[in-house]
TIDO-670093 format. One record per residue (C-alpha): residue number from 1; residue in three letters; x, y negated, z. Coordinates in Angstrom, 1 decimal, padded with zeros to 4 digits, always signed. Each point is the difference from the previous one (the first is absolute). Example, Ala and Ser with C-alpha at 12.3 -4.5 7.8 and 13.67 -1.06 7.14 Angstrom:
# TIDO-670093
   seq   type        u        v        w
     1    ALA   +012.3   +004.5   +007.8
     2    SER   +001.4   -003.4   -000.7
# end
This chain:
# TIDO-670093
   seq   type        u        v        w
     1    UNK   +000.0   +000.0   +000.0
     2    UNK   +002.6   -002.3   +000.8
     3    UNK   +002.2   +000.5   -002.8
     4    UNK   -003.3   -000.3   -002.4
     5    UNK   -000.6   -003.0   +001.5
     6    UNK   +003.2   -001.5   -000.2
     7    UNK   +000.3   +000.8   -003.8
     8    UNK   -003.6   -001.4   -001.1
     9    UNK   -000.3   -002.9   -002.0
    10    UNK   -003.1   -002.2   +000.0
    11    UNK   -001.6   +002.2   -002.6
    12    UNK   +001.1   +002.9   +001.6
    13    UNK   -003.5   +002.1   +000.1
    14    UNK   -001.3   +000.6   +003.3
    15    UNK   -000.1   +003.8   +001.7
    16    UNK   -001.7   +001.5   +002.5
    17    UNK   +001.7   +003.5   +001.7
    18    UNK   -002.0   +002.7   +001.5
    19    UNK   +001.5   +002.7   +002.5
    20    UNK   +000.0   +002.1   +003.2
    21    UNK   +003.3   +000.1   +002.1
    22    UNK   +001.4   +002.3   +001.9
    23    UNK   +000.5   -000.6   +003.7
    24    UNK   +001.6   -003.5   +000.7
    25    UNK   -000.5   -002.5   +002.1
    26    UNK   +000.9   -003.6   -001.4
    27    UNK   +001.3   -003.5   +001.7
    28    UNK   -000.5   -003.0   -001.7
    29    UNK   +002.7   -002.8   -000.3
    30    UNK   -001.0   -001.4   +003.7
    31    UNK   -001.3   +003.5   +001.6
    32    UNK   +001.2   +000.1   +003.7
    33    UNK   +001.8   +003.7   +001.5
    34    UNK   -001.9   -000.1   +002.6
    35    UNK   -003.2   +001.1   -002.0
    36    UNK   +001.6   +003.4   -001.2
    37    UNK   -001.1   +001.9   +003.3
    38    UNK   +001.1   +003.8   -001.0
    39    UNK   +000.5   +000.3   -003.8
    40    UNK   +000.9   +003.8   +000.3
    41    UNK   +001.3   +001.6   -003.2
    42    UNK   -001.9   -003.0   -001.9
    43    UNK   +002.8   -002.6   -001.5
    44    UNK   -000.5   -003.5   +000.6
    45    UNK   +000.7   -002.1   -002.9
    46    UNK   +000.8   -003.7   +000.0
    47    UNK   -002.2   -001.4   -002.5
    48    UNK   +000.0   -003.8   -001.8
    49    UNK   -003.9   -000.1   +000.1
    50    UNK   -001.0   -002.4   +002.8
    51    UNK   -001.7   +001.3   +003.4
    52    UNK   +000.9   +002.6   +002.6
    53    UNK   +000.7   +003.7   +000.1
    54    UNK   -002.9   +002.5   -002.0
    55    UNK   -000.2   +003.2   -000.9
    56    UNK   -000.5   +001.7   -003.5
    57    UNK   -001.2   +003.7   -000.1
    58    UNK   -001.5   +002.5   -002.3
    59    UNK   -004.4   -001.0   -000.1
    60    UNK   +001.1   -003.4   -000.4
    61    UNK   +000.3   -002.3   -003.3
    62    UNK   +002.2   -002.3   -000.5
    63    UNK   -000.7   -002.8   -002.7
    64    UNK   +003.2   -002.2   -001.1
    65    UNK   -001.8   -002.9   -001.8
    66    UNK   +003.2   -001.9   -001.7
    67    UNK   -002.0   -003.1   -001.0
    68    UNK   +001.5   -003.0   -001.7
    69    UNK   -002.2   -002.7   +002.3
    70    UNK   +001.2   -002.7   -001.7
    71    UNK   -001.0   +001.3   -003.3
    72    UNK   -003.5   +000.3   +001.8
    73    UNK   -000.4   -003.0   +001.4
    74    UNK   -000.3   +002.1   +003.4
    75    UNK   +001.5   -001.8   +003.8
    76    UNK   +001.2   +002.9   +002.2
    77    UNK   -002.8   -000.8   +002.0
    78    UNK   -002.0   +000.9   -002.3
    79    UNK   +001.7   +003.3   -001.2
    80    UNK   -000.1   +001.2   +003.8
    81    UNK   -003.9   -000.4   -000.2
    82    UNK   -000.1   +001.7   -003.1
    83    UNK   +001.6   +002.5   +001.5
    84    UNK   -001.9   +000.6   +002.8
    85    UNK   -003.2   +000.0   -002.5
    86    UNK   +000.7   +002.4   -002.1
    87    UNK   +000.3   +002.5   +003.0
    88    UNK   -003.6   -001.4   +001.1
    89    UNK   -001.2   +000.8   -003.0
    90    UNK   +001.3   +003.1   -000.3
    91    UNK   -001.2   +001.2   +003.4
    92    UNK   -003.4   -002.1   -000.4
    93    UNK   -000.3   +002.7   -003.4
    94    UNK   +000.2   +003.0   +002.5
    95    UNK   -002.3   -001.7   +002.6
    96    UNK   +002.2   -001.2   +002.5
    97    UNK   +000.0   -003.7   +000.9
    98    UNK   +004.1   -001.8   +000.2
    99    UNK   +000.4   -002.6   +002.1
   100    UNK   +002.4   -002.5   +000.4
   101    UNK   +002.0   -001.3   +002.8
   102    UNK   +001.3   -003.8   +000.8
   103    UNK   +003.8   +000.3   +000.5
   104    UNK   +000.3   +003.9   -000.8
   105    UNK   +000.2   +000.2   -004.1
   106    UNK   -001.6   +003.6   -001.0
   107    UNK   -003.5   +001.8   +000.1
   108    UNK   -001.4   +001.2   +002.8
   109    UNK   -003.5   +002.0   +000.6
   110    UNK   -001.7   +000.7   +003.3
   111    UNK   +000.6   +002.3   +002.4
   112    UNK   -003.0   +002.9   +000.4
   113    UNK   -001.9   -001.2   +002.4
   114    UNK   +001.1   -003.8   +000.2
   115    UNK   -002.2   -003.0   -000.2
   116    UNK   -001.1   -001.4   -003.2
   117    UNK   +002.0   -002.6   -001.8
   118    UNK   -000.8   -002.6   -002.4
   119    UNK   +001.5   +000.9   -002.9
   120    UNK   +003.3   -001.4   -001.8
   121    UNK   -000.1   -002.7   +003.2
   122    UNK   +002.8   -002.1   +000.0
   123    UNK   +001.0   -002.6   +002.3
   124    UNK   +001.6   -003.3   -001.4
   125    UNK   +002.9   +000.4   +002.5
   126    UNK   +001.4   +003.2   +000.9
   127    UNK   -000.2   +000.7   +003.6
   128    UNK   +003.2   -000.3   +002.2
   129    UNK   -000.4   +004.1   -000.2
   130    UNK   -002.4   +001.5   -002.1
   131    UNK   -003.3   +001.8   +001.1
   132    UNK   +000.1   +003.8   -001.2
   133    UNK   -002.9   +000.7   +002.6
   134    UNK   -002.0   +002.6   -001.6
   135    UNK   +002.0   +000.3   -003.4
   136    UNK   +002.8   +002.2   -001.2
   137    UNK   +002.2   -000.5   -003.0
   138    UNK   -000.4   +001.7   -003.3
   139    UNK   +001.6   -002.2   -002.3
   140    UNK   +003.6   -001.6   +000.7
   141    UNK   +001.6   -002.7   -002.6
   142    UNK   +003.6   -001.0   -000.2
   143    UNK   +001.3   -002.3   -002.9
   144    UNK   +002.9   -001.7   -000.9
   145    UNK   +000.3   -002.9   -002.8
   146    UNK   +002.7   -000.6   -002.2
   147    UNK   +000.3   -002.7   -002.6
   148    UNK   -003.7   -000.1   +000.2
   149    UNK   -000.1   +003.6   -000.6
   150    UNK   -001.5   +002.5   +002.4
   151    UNK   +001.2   +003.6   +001.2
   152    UNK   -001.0   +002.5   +002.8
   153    UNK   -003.9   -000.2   +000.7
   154    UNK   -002.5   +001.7   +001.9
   155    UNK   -000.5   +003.8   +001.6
   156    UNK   -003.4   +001.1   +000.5
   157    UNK   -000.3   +003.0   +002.2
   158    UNK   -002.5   +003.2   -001.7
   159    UNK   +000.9   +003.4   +001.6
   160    UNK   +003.4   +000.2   +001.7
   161    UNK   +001.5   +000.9   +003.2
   162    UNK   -000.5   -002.9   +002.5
   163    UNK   +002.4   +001.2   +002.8
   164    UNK   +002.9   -002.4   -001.5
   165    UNK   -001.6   -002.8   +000.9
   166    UNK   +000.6   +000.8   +003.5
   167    UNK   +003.4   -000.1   -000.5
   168    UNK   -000.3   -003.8   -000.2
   169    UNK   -001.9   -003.1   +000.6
   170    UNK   -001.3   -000.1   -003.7
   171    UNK   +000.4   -003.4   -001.2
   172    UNK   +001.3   -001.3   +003.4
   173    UNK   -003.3   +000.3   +002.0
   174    UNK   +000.7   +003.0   +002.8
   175    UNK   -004.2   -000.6   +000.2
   176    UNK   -000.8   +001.1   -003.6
   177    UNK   -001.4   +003.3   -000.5
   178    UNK   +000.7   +001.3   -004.1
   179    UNK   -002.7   +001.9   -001.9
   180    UNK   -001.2   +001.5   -003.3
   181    UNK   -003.0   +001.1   -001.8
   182    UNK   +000.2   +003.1   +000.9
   183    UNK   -000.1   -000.8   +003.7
   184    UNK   -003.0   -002.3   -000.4
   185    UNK   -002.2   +003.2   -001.9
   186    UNK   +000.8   -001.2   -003.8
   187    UNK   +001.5   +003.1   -001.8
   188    UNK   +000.7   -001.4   -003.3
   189    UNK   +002.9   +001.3   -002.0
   190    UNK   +003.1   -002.2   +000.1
   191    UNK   -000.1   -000.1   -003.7
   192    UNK   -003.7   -000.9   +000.0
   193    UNK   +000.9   -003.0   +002.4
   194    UNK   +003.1   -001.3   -002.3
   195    UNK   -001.9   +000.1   -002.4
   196    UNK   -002.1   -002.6   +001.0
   197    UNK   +003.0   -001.8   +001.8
   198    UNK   +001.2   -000.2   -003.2
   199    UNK   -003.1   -002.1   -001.7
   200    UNK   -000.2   -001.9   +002.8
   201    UNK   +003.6   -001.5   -000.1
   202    UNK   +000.2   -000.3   -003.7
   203    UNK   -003.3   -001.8   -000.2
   204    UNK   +000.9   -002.6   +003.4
   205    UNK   +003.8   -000.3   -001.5
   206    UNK   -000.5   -000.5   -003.0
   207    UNK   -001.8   -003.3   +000.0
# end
């Protein structure tokens, strides 16, 4: 990703990359040690994408948008939120509602049982420390901007093994609790859910 984006010109056609990874937990530029609580056998990986430490897994896809914004007329604001709506969406298609939350980039559905929220509510200012009270994370982004030019993304959790994520405080919050679809009762097939993944960030990035 890096070296694609390093070599791009301005008419350099956009990508977007599709995978699974194997077992790895990730830092961003700024992640902090004491977040890795007991990686195990699982290598931690320093990472240029922005954020803390997060896990990537089998059950799990991971979408690399590499986006010219300028190109696009697109703030990285703006991408962020685009982001975070194509993984609404693409939940919202398999009947589950995303939410947001202020100061806490990602997508995050409610916990069984948990008080209803309004949906996509977001505050103008992020909270000193943001309120996960009845959520759990299902959609974690991380991006990095080059020259105008995106790389790394967003991970959205399907059917994978969960356990990592209690290897660290995922994203820097010891509070947050990780989930997937699976957990939550939607057994859709991970390539039914890229799928649709897919359409969704083509059509949000591409305008």
């Amino acid at each position: 990703m890096r070296r694609f984006s390093e070599a791009r010109g301005h008419e350099t056609p956009d990508e977007l990359w599709l995978c699974q990874h194997p077992p790895v937990y990730t830092q961003g530029i700024t992640g902090k040690l004491q977040h890795v609580l007991n990686a195990g056998a699982i290598p931690v990986v320093r990472s240029t994408r922005g954020g803390q430490v997060t896990y990537h897994g089998p059950g799990q896809i991971v979408a690399y948008p590499l986006i010219n914004l300028k190109r696009h007329g697109i703030f990285v604001r703006e991408y962020v939120c685009r982001l975070e709506e194509s993984a609404i969406r693409t939940l919202l298609h398999f009947g589950v509602s995303g939410f947001r939350v202020a100061g806490a980039p990602g997508v995050y559905v409610a916990l069984p049982g948990a008080p209803e929220r309004p949906p996509r509510q977001q505050a103008p200012q992020a909270p000193a420390q943001p309120d996960f009270t009845g959520l759990a994370k299902i959609a974690a982004l991380g991006v990095k901007v080059t020259r105008g030019c995106t790389y790394h993304g967003l991970a959205l959790n399907v059917h994978m093994d969960l356990a990592p994520f209690h290897g660290i405080h995922p994203c820097g919050y010891s509070a947050l609790t990780v989930t997937d679809l699976h957990t939550i009762g939607v057994h859709a097939a991970l390539e039914d859910v890229q799928a649709v993944l897919q359409q969704q960030l083509t059509h949000l990035l591409a305008t």
